[in-house]
BAFI-3210 file (N, C-alpha, C; in Angstrom, 3 decimals, decimal comma, padded with zeros to 6 digits):
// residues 303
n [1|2|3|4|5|6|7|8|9|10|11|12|13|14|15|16|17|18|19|20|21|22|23|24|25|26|27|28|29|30|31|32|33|34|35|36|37|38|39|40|41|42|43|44|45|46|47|48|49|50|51|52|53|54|55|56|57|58|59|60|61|62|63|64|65|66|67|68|69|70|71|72|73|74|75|76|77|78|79|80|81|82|83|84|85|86|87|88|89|90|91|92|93|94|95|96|97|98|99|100|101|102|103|104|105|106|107|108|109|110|111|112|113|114|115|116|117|118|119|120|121|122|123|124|125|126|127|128|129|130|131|132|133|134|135|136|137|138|139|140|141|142|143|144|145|146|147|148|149|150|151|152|153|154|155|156|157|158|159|160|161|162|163|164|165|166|167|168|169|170|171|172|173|174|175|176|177|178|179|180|181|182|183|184|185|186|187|188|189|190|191|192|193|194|195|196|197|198|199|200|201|202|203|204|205|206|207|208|209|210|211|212|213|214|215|216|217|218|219|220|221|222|223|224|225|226|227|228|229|230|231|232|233|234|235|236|237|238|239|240|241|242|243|244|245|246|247|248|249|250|251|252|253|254|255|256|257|258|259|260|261|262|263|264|265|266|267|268|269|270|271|272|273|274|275|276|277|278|279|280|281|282|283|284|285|286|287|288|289|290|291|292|293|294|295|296|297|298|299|300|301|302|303]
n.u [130,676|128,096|128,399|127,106|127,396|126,343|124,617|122,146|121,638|120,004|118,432|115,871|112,509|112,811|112,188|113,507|112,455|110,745|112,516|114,226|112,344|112,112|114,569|114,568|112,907|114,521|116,229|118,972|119,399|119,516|118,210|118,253|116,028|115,075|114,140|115,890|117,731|120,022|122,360|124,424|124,751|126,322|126,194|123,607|121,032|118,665|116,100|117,419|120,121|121,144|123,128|126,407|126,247|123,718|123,207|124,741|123,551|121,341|122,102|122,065|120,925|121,581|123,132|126,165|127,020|124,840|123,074|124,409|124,511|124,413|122,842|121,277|119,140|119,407|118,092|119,250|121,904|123,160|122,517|124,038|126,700|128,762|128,329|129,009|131,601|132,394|130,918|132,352|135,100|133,932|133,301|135,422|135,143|132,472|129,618|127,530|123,899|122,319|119,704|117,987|115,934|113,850|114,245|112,646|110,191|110,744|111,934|109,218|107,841|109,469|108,711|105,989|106,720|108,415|105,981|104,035|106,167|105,854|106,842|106,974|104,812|103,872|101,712|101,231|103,397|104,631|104,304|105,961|108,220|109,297|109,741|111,900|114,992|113,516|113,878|116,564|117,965|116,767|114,108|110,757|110,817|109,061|108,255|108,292|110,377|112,978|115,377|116,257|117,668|116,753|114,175|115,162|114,535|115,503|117,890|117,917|117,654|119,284|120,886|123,207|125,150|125,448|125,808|128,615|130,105|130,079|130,979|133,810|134,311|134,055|134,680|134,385|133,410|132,101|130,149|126,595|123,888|120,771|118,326|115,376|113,190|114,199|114,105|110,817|110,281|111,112|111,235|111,431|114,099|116,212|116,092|117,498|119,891|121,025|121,361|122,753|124,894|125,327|126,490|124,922|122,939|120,070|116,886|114,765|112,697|109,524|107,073|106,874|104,947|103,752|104,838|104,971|103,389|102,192|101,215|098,846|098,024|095,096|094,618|097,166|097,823|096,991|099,358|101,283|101,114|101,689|104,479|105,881|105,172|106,615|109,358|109,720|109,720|111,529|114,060|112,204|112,005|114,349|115,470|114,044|114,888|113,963|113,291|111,340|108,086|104,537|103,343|101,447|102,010|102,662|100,436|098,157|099,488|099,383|096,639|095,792|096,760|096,172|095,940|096,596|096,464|099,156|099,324|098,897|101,380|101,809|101,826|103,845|105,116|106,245|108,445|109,898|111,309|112,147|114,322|115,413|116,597|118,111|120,975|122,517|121,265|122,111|125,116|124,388|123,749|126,261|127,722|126,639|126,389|124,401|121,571|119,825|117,583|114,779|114,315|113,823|111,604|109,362|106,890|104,733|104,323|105,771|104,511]
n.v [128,690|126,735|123,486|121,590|118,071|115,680|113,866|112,817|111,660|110,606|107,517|108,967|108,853|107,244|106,492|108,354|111,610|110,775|109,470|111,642|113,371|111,664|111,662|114,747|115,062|114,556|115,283|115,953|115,839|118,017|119,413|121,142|123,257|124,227|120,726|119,541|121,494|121,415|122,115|121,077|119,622|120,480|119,859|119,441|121,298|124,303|126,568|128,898|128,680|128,666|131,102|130,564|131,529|131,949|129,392|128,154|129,838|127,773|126,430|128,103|128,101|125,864|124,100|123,194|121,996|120,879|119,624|116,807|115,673|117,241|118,214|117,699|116,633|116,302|115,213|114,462|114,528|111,405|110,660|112,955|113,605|114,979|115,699|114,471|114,521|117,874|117,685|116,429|118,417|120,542|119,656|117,681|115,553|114,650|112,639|110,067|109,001|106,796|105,561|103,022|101,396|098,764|099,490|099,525|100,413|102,693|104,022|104,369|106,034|108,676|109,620|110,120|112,092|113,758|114,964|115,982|117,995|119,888|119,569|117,567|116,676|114,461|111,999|109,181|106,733|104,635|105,968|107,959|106,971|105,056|107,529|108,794|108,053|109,913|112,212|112,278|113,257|116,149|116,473|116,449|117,780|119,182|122,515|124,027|121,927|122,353|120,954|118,735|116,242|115,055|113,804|111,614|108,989|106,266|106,412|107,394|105,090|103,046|101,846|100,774|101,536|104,098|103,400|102,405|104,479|106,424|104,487|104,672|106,999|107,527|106,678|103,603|103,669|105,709|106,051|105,305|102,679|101,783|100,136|100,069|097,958|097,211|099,627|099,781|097,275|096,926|099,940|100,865|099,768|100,090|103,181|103,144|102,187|104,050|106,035|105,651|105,252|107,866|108,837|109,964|109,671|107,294|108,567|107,106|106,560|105,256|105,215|105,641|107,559|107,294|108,787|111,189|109,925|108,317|110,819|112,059|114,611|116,944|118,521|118,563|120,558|122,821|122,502|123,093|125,419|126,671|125,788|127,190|129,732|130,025|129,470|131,953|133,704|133,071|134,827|137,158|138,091|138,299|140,286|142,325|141,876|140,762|138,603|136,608|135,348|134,810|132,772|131,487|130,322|127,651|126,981|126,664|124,916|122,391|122,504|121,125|118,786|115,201|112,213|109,298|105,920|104,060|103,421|100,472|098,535|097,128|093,924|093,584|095,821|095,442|093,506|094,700|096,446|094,849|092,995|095,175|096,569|094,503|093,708|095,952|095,922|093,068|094,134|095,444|094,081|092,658|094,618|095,223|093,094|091,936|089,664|090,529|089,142|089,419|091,602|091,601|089,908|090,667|092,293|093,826|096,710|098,216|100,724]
n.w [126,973|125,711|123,757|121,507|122,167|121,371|118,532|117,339|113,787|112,307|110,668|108,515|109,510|111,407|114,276|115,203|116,813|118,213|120,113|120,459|121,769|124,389|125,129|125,935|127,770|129,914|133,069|132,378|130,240|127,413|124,508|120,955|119,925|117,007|116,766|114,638|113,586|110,966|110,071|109,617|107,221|104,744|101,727|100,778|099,673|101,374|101,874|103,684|105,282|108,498|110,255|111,968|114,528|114,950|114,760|117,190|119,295|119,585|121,547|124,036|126,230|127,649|130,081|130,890|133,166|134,954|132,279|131,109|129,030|125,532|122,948|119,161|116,472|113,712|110,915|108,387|108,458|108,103|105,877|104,641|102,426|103,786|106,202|108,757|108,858|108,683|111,441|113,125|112,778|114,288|117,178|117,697|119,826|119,928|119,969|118,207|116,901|115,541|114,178|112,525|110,095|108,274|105,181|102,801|104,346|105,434|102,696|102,072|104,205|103,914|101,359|102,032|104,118|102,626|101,329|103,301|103,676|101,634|099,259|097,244|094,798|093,501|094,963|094,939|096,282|094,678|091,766|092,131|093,043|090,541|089,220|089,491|087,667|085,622|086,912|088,394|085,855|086,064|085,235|086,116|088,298|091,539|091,479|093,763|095,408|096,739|096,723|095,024|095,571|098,318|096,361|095,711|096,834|096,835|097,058|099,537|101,055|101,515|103,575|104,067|102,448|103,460|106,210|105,998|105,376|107,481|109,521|108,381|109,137|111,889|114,903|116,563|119,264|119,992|119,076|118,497|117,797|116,717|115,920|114,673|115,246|117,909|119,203|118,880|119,988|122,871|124,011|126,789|127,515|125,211|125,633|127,995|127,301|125,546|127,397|129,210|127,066|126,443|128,915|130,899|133,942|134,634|134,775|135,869|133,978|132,670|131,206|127,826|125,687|122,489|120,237|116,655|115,229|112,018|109,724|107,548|104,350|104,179|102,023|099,901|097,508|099,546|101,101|099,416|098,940|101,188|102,005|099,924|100,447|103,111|102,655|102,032|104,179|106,127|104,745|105,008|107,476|108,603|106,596|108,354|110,582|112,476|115,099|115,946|114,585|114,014|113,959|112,537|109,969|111,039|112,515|110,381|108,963|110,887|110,962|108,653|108,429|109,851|111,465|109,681|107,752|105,879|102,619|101,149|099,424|096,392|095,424|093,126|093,570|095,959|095,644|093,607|095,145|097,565|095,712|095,249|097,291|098,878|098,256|099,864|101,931|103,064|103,024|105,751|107,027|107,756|108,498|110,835|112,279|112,437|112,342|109,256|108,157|108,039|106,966|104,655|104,072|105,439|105,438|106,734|107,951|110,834|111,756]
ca.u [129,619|127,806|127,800|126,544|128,305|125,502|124,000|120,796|121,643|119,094|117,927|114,614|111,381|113,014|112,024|114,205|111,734|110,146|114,235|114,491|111,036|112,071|115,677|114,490|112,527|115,378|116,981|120,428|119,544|119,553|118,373|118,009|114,657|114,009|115,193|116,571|118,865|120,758|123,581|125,940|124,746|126,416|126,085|122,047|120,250|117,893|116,151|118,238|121,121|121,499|124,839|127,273|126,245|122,110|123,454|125,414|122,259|119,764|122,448|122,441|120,389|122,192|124,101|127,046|127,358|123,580|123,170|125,381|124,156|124,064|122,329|120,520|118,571|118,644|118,487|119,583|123,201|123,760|122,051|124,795|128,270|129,714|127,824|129,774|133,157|132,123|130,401|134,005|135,409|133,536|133,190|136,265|134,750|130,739|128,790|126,579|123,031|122,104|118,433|117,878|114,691|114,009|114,204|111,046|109,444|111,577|111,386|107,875|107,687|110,295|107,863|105,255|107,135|107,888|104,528|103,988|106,803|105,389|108,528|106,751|103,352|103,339|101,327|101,524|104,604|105,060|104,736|107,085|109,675|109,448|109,887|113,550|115,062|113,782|113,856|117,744|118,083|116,440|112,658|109,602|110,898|108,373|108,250|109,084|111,298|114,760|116,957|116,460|118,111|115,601|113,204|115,550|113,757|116,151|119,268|117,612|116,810|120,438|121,431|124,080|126,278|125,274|126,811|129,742|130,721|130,118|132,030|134,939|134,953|133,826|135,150|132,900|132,886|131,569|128,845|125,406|123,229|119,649|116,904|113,606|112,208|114,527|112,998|109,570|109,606|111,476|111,393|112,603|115,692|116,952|116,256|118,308|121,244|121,333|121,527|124,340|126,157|125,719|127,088|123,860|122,322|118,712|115,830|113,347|111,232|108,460|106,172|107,188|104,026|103,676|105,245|105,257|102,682|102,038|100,368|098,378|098,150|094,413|094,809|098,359|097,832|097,533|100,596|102,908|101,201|102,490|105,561|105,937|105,217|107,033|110,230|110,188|109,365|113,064|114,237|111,607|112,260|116,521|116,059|113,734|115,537|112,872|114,121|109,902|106,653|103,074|103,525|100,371|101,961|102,523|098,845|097,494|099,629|098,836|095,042|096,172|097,802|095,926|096,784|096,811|097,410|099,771|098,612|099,530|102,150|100,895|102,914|105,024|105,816|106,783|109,074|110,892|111,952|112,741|115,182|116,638|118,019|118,518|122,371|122,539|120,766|123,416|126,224|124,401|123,574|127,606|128,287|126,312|126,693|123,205|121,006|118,723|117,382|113,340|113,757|113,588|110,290|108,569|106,036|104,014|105,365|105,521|103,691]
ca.v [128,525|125,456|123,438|120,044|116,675|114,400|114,145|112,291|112,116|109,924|107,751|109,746|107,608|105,553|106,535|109,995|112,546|110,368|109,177|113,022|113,654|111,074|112,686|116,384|115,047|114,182|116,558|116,103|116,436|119,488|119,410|121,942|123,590|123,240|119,440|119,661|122,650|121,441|123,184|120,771|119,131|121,451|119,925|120,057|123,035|124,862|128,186|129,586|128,259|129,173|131,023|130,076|132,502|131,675|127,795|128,122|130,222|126,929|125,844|129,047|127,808|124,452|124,382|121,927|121,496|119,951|118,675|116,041|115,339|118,643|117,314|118,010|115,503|116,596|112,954|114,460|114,011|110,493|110,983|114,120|113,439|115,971|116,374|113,988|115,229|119,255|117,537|116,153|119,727|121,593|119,022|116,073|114,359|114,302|111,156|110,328|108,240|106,432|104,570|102,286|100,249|098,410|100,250|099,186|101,091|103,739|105,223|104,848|106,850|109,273|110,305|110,777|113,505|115,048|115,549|117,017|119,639|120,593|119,752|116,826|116,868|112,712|111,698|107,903|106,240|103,832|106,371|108,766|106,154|105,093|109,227|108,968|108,531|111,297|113,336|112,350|114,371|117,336|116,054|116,000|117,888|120,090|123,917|124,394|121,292|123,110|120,163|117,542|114,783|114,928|113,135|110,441|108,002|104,992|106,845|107,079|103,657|102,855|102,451|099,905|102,163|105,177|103,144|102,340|105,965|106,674|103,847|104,715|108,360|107,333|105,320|102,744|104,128|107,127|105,668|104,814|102,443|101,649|099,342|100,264|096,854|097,117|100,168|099,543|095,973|097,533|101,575|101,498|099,083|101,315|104,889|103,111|102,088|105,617|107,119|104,890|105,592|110,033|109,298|110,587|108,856|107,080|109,027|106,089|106,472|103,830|105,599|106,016|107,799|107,632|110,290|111,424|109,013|108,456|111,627|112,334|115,962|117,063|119,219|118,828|121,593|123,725|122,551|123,596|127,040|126,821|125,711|128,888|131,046|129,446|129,339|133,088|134,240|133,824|135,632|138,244|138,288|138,482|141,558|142,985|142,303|140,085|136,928|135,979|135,178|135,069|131,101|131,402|129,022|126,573|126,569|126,352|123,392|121,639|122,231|120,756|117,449|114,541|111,292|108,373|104,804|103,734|102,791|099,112|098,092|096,439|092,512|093,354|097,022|095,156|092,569|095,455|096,920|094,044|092,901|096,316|096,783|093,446|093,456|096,833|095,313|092,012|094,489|096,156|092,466|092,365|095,824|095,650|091,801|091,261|089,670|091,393|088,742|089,437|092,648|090,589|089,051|091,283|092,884|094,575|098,214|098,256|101,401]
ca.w [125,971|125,902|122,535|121,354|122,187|120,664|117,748|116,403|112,799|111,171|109,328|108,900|110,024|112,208|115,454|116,007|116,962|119,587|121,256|120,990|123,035|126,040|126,230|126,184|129,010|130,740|133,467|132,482|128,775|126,705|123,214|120,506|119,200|116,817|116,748|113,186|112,719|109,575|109,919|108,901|106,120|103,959|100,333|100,131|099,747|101,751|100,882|104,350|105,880|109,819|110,442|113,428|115,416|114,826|115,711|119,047|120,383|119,771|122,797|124,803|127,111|128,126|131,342|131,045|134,763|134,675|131,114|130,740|127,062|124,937|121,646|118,459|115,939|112,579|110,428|107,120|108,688|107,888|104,147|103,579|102,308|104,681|108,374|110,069|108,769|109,550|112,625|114,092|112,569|114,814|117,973|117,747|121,020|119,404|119,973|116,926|117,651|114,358|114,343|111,473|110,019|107,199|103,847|102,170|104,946|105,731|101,818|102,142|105,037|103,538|100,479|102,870|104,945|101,605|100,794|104,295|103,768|100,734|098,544|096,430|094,295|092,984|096,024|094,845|096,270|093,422|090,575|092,790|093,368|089,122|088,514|090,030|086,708|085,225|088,509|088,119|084,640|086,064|085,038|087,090|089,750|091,896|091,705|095,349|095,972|096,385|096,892|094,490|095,960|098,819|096,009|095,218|097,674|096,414|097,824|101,094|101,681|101,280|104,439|104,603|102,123|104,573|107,353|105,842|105,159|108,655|109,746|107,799|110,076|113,441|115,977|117,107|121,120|119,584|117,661|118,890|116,626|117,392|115,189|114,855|115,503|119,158|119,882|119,007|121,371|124,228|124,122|127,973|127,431|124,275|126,242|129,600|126,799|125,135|127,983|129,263|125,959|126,492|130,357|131,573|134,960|134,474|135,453|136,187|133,074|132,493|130,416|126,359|124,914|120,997|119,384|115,691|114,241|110,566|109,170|106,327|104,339|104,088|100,867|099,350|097,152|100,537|101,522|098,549|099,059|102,479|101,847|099,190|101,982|104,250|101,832|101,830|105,574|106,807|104,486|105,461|109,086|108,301|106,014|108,649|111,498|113,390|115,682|116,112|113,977|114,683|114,228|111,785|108,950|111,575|113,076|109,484|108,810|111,763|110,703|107,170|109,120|110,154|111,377|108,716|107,670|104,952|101,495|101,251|098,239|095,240|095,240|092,451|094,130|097,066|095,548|093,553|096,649|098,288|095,154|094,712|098,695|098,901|098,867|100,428|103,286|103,586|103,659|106,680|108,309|107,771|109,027|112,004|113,080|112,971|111,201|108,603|107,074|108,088|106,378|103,212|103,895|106,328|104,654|107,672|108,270|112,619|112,177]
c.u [129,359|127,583|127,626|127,480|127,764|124,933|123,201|121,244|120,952|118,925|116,589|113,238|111,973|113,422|112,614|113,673|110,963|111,578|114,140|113,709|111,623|113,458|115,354|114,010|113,423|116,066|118,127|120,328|119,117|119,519|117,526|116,164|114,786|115,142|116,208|116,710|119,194|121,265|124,614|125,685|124,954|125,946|124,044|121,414|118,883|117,390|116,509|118,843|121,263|122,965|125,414|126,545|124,416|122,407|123,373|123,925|121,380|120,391|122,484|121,990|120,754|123,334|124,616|126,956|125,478|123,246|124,368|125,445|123,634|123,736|121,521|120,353|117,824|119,122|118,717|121,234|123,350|123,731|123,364|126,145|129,303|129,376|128,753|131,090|132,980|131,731|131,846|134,850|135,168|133,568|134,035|135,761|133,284|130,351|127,942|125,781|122,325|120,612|118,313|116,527|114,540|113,865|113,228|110,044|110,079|111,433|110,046|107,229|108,179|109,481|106,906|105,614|107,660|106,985|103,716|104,577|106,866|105,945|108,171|105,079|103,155|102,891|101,719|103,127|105,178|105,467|106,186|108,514|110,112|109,887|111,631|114,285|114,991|113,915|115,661|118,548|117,417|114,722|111,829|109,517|109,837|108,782|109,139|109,911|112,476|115,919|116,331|116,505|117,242|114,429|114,021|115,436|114,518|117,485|118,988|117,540|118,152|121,892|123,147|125,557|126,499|126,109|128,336|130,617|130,919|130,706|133,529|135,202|134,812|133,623|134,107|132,715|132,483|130,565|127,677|124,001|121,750|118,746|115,903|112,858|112,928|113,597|111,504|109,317|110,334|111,726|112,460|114,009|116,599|116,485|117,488|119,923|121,725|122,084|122,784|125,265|126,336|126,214|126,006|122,581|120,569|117,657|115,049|112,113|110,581|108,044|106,513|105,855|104,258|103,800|105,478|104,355|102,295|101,333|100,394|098,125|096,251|093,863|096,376|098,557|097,745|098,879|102,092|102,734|101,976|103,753|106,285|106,542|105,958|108,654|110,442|110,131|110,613|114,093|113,694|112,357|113,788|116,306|115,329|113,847|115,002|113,162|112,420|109,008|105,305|102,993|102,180|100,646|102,040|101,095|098,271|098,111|099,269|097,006|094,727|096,104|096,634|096,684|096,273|097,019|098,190|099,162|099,263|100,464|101,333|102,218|104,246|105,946|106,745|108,052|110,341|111,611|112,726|114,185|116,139|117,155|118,384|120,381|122,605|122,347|122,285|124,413|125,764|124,223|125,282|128,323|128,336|126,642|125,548|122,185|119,434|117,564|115,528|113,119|113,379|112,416|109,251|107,843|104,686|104,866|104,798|104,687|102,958]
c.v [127,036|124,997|122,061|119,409|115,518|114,486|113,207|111,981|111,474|108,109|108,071|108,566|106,895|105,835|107,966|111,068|111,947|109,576|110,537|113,461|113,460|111,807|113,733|116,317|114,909|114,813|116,963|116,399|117,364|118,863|120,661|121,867|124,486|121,998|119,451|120,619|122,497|122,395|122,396|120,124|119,967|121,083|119,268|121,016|123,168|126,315|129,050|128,739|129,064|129,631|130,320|130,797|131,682|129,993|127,723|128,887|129,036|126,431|126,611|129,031|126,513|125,160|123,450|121,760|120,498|119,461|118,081|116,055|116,773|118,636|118,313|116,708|115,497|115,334|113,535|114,108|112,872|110,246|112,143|113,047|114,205|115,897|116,031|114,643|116,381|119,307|117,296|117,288|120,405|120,834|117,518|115,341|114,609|113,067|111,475|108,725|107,639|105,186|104,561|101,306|100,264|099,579|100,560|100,072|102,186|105,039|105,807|105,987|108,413|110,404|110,517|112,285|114,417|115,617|116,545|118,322|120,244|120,404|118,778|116,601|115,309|111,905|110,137|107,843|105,694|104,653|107,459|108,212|106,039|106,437|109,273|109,303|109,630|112,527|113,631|113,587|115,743|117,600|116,123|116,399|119,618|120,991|123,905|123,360|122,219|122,073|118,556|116,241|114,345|113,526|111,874|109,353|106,564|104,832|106,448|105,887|103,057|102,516|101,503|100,772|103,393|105,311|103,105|103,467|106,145|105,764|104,005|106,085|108,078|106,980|104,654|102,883|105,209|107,485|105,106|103,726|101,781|101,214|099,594|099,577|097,130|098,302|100,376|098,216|096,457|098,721|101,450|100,966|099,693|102,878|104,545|102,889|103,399|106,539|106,661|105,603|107,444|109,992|110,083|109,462|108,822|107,875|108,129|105,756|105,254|103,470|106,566|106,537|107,554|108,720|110,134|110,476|109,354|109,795|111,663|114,109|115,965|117,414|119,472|119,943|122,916|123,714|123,053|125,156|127,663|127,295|126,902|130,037|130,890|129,475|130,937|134,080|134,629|134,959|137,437|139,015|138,643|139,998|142,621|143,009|141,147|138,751|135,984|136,384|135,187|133,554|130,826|130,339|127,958|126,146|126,222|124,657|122,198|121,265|121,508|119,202|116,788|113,465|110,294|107,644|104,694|103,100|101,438|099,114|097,209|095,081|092,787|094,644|096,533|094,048|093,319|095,731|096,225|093,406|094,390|096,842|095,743|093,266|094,534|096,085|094,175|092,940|095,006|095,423|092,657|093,542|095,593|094,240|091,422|090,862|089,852|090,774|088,823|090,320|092,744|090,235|089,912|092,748|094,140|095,667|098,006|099,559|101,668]
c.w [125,743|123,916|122,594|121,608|121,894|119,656|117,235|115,126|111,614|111,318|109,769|109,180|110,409|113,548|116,199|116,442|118,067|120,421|121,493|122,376|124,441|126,376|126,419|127,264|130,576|131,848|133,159|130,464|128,169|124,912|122,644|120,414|118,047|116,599|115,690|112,704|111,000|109,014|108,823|107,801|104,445|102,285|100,537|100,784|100,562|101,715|102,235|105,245|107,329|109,749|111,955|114,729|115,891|115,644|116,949|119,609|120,417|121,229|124,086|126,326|128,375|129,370|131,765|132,450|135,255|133,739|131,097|129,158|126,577|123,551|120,409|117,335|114,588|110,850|108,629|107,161|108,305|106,410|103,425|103,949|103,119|106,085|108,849|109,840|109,184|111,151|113,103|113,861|114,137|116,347|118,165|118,835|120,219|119,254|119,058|117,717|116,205|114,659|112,621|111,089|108,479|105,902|103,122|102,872|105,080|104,193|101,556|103,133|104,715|102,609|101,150|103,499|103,718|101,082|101,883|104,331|102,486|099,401|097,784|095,988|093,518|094,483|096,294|095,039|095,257|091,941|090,926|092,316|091,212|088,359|088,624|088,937|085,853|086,314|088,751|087,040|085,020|085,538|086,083|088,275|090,153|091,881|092,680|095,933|095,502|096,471|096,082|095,211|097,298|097,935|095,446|096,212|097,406|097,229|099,330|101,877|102,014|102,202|104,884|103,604|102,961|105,813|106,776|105,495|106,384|109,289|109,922|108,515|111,334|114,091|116,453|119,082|120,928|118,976|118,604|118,025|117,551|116,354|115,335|115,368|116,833|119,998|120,308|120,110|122,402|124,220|126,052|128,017|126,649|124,791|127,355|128,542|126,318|126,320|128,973|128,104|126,222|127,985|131,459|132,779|134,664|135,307|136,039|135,217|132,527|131,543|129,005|125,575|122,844|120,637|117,600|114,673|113,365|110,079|108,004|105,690|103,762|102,541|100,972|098,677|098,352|101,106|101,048|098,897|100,370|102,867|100,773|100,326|102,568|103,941|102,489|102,965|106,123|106,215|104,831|106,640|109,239|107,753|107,375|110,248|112,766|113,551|115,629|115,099|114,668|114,965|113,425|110,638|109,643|112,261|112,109|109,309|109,842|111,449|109,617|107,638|110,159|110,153|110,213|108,364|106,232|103,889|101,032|099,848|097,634|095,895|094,708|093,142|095,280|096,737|094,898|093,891|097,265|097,287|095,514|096,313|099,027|099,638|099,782|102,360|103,988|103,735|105,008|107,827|108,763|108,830|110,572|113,126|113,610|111,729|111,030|107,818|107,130|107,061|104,765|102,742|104,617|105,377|105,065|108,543|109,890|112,841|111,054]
res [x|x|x|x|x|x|x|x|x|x|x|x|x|x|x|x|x|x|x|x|x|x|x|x|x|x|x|x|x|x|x|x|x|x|x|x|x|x|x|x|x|x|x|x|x|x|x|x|x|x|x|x|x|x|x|x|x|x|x|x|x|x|x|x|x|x|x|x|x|x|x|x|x|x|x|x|x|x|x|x|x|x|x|x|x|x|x|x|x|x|x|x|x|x|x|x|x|x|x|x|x|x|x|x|x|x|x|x|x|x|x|x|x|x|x|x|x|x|x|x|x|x|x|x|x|x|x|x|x|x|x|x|x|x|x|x|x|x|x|x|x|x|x|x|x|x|x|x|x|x|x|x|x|x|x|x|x|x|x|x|x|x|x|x|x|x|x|x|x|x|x|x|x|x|x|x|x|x|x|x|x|x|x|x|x|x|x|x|x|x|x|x|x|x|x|x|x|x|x|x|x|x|x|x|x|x|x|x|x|x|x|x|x|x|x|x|x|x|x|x|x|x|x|x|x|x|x|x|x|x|x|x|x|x|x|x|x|x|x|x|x|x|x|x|x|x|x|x|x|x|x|x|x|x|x|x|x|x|x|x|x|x|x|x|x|x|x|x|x|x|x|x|x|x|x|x|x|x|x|x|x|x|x|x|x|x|x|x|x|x|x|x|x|x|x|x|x|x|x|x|x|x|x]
***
């Protein structure tokens, strides 16, 4: 039985859904579908948890003797307090693939894709991010968001305490780390190192298309209804036995989903930000042995 030996595990917007793309392309690599299981991130909630059984099949298909790399790329792992520990549980040899980019952009991106999966109704970043507080106490939080901490957009950004958790479990020949800004100026030099680090021989690839670019939601209010629906389907399909859908909430949302540019930061919004990860950041210059210090001043999101 074939099971994972790599794992993706975040941070979210920062490039993981297009690294996934070029390895799935790969012959020797095998990755799940859907990319982001989230199995192991046991302490936040989802309105259905995959069992063991539902897991190991996303791999059923993998054939260790031709996949070298047997993967999945679900980026709430480095955000939970548990994955990686259940992750080395379940897989003690597991390579972990960690992509990182500045903060300032990264939560901004973050509240975006919650507004896509339906799970947040303060469209504005700025008043979003200011809601935290009361969003903390149990305030302000959407109907259909089921996991709270999802909207704490401050946590997320956070990444230099993120690393250092993950640090503190797993060995550094076991670890993969990858910059946003590296991948965005050389995509083929960070696919040929990856794929060095999973033991998997270079295909020849040239050509990195754009994957996953910025989207916008057409009607948000369609999307919570979505997400409603969409909440209560697996359950459906579990009591009634049924492994397949018609795939009808996903064609609507797709018809929902355009692409989109970013709504610029006000000055002072942007200086906030930049104070409040500030040190976060220097421990992650410190962590990583590189330095962070643009992400200070750099004010133009790369996408």
């Amino acid at each position: 039985m074939a099971i994972p030996n790599f794992f993706i595990i975040g941070a979210p917007k920062c490039g993981t859904t297009a690294l996934s793309e070029y390895l799935k392309e790969n012959p020797n690599v095998f990755m799940s579908t859907p990319k982001e299981p989230k199995y192991f991130d046991l302490d936040l909630s989802y309105p259905v948890k995959i069992d063991k059984e539902a897991y190991l099949d996303l791999f059923s298909k993998a054939d260790p003797s031709v996949h070298k790399a047997i993967g999945e790329g679900s980026t709430s792992y480095l955000f939970s307090q548990r994955a990686v520990a259940e992750i080395l549980k379940f897989n003690p040899e597991a390579k972990f693939i960690v992509m990182l980019r500045n903060p300032v952009e990264l939560v901004q991106g973050w509240h975006n894709q919650c507004i896509i999966a339906g799970q947040e109704d303060i469209l504005d970043f700025e008043t979003a991010w200011h809601a935290e507080a009361d969003r903390k106490k149990g305030g302000k939080i959407p109907l259909l968001c089921m996991e709270k901490k999802n909207l704490m957009y401050s946590e997320w950004g956070k990444l230099g305490d993120q690393m250092e958790r993950l640090l503190s479990t797993v060995k550094k020949d076991r670890l993969k780390v990858i910059l946003f800004d590296d991948f965005v100026s050389d995509t083929e030099k960070t696919y040929e190192e990856t794929l060095s680090f999973l033991g998997v021989p270079s295909d020849g690839r040239k050509i990195f298309p754009k994957v996953n670019e910025r989207q916008k939601i057409r009607w948000p209010w369609l999307q919570r209804i979505l997400r409603f629906v969409g909440m209560n389907v697996p359950r459906i399909k579990k009591k009634l036995g049924l492994t397949k859908g018609l795939g009808l909430i996903t064609k609507i949302i797709a018809l929902n989903t355009a692409s989109g540019k970013r709504k610029p930061l006000s000055e002072n919004m942007l200086l906030e930000l930049r104070a409040f990860y500030r040190d976060d950041i220097m421990k992650l210059s410190s962590l990583l042995g590189r330095d962070l210090s643009s992400w200070m001043t750099d004010s133009n999101p790369k996408i």
